[in-house]
C-alpha positions as CSV (number, residue, x, y, z in Angstrom):
1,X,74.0,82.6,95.0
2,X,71.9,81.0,97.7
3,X,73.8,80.0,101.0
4,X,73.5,76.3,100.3
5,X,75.7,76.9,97.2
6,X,78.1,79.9,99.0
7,X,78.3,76.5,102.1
8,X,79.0,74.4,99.1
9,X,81.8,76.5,97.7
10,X,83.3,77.5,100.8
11,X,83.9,73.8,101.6
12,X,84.7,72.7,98.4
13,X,87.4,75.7,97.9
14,X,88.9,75.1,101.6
15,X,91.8,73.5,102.2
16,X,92.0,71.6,106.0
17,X,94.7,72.1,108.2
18,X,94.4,69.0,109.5
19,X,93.9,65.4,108.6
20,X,90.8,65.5,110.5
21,X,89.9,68.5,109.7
22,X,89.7,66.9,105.8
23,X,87.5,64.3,107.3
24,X,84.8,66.8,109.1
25,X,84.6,68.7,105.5
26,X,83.7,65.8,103.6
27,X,81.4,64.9,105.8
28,X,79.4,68.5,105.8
29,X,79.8,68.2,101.7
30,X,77.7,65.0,102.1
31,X,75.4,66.0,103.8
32,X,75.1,69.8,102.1
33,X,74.7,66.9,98.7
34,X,72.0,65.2,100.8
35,X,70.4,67.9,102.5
36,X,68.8,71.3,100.1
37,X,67.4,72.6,103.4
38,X,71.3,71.6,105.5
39,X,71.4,75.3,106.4
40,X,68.5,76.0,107.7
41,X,67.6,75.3,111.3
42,X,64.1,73.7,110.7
43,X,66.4,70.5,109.3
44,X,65.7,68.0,112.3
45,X,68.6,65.6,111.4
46,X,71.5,68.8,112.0
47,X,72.1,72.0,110.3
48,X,75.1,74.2,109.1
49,X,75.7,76.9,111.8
50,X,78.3,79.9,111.8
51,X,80.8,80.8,114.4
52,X,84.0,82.6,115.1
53,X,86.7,82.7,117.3
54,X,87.5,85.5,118.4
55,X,90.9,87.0,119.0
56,X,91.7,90.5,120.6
57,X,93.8,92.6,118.5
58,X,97.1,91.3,120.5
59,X,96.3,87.3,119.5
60,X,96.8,86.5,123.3
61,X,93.3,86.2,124.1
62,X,89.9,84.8,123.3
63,X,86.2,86.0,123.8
64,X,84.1,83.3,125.0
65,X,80.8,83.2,125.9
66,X,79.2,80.5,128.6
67,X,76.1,79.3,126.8
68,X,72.8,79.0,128.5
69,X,72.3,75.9,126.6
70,X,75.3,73.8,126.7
71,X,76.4,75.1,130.5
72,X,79.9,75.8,129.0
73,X,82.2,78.2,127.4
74,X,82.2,78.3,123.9
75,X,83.0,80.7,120.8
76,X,80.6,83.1,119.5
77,X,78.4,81.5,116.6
78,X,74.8,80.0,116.3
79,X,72.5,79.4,113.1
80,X,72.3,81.3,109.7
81,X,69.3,83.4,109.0
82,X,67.4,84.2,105.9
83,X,69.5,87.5,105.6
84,X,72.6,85.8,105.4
85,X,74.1,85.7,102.0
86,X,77.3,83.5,102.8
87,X,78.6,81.3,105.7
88,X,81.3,84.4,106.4
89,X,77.9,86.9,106.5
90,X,76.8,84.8,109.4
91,X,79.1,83.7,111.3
92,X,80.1,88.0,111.7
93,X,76.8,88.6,112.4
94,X,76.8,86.6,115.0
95,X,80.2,87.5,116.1
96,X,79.0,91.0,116.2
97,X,75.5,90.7,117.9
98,X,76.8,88.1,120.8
99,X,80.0,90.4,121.4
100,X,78.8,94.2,121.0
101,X,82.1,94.6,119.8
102,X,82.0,96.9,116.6
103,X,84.6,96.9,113.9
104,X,85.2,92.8,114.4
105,X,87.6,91.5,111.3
106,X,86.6,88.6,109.8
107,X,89.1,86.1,107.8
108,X,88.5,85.2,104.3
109,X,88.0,81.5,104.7
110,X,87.4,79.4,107.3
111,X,89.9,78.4,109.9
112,X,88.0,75.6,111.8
113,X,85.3,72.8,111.3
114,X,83.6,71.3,114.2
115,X,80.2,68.7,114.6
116,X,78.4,68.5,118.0
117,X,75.4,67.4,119.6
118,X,73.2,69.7,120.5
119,X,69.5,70.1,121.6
120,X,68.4,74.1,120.6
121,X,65.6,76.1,119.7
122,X,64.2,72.9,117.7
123,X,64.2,71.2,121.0
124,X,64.9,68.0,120.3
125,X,68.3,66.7,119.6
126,X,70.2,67.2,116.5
127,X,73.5,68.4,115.3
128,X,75.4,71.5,114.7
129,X,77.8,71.1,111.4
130,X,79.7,74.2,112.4
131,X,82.0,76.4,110.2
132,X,84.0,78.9,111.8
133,X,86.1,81.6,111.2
134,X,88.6,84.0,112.7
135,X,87.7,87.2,113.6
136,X,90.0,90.1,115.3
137,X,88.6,92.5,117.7
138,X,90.0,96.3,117.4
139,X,92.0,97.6,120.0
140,X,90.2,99.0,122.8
141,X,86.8,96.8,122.2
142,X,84.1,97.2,123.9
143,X,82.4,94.0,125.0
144,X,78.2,93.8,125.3
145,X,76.7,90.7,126.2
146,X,73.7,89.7,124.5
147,X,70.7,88.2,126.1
148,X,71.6,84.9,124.3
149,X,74.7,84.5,126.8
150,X,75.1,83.8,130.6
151,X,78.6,85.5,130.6
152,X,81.1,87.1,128.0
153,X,84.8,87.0,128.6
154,X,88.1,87.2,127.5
155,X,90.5,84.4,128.0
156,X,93.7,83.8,127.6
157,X,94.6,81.2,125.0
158,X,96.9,79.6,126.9
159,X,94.4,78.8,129.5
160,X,91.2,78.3,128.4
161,X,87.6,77.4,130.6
162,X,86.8,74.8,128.2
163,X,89.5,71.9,127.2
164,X,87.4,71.0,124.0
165,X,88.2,74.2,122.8
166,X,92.5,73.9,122.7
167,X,92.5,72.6,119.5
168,X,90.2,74.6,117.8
169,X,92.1,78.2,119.1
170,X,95.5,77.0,118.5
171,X,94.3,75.9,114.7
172,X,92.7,79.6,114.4
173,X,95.8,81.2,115.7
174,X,97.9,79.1,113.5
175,X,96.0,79.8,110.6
176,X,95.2,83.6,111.0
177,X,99.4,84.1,111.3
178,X,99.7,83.0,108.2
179,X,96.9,85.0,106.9
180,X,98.8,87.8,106.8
């Protein structure tokens, strides 16, 4: 399975948490439908990317990174890669290399959809169609900051840097509880 059809599948199998949530998915189908290159990050008109947030192993707090790019604090994610077999594969991967942290649990499905502007390494503006997960850090994990970050930190989720990102923790936390 390429990842166009594992993106496919994943959104297609999801079920939203939110109304809104139902809307964003739709909208990534259509374009997935319109798009045979949507995950790659040479397509100019936006691209599915991978992320996670990330919750210690206590659920209280959050690593964020502040992202040269953007100026703010944001989860851990970016673009797939050739190597990537699924959405899930990816947005680990990147989990993993941004936080240093090893031993990261990923959940099975995704927990959050998001679509924002962006200018990156095309540089010219575009859009990420973003699928994220929830990943758990082990107890005791080590953080390494990778050269594609200004800062890494933890945060509580109760008061976060960024107010954009409210939503998209509490969904995560609400979701991964039930995950079991």
């Amino acid at each position: 399975m390429t990842l166009h059809a594992d993106a496919v599948a994943t959104l297609d199998g999801w079920q939203p948490p939110t109304y809104a949530q139902g809307a964003i998915r739709h909208a990534l189908l259509a374009f997935l439908d319109a798009r045979p290159d949507a995950c790659q990050r040479s397509c100019v008109p936006g691209h599915i990317t991978a992320s996670a947030v990330v919750l210690d192993h206590t659920g209280e707090h959050t690593l964020l990174t502040l992202h040269p790019r953007v100026g703010l604090w944001v989860q851990l994610g970016g673009h797939c890669e050739e190597s990537d077999h699924t959405l899930r594969d990816a947005a680990l991967r990147e989990a993993t290399e941004e936080s240093g942290i090893a031993g990261l649990t990923i959940s099975p499905e995704p927990v959050h959809l998001d679509v924002h502007p962006v200018t990156c390494s095309l540089g010219v503006p575009t859009r990420h169609l973003d699928v994220q997960y929830l990943c758990r850090a082990p107890e005791g994990a080590q953080l390494a900051r990778s050269d594609e970050s200004l800062d890494l930190r933890w945060w509580p989720v109760d008061d976060l840097p960024n107010p954009e990102l409210v939503d998209q923790i509490a969904i995560a936390r609400s979701v991964g509880s039930h995950a079991g």
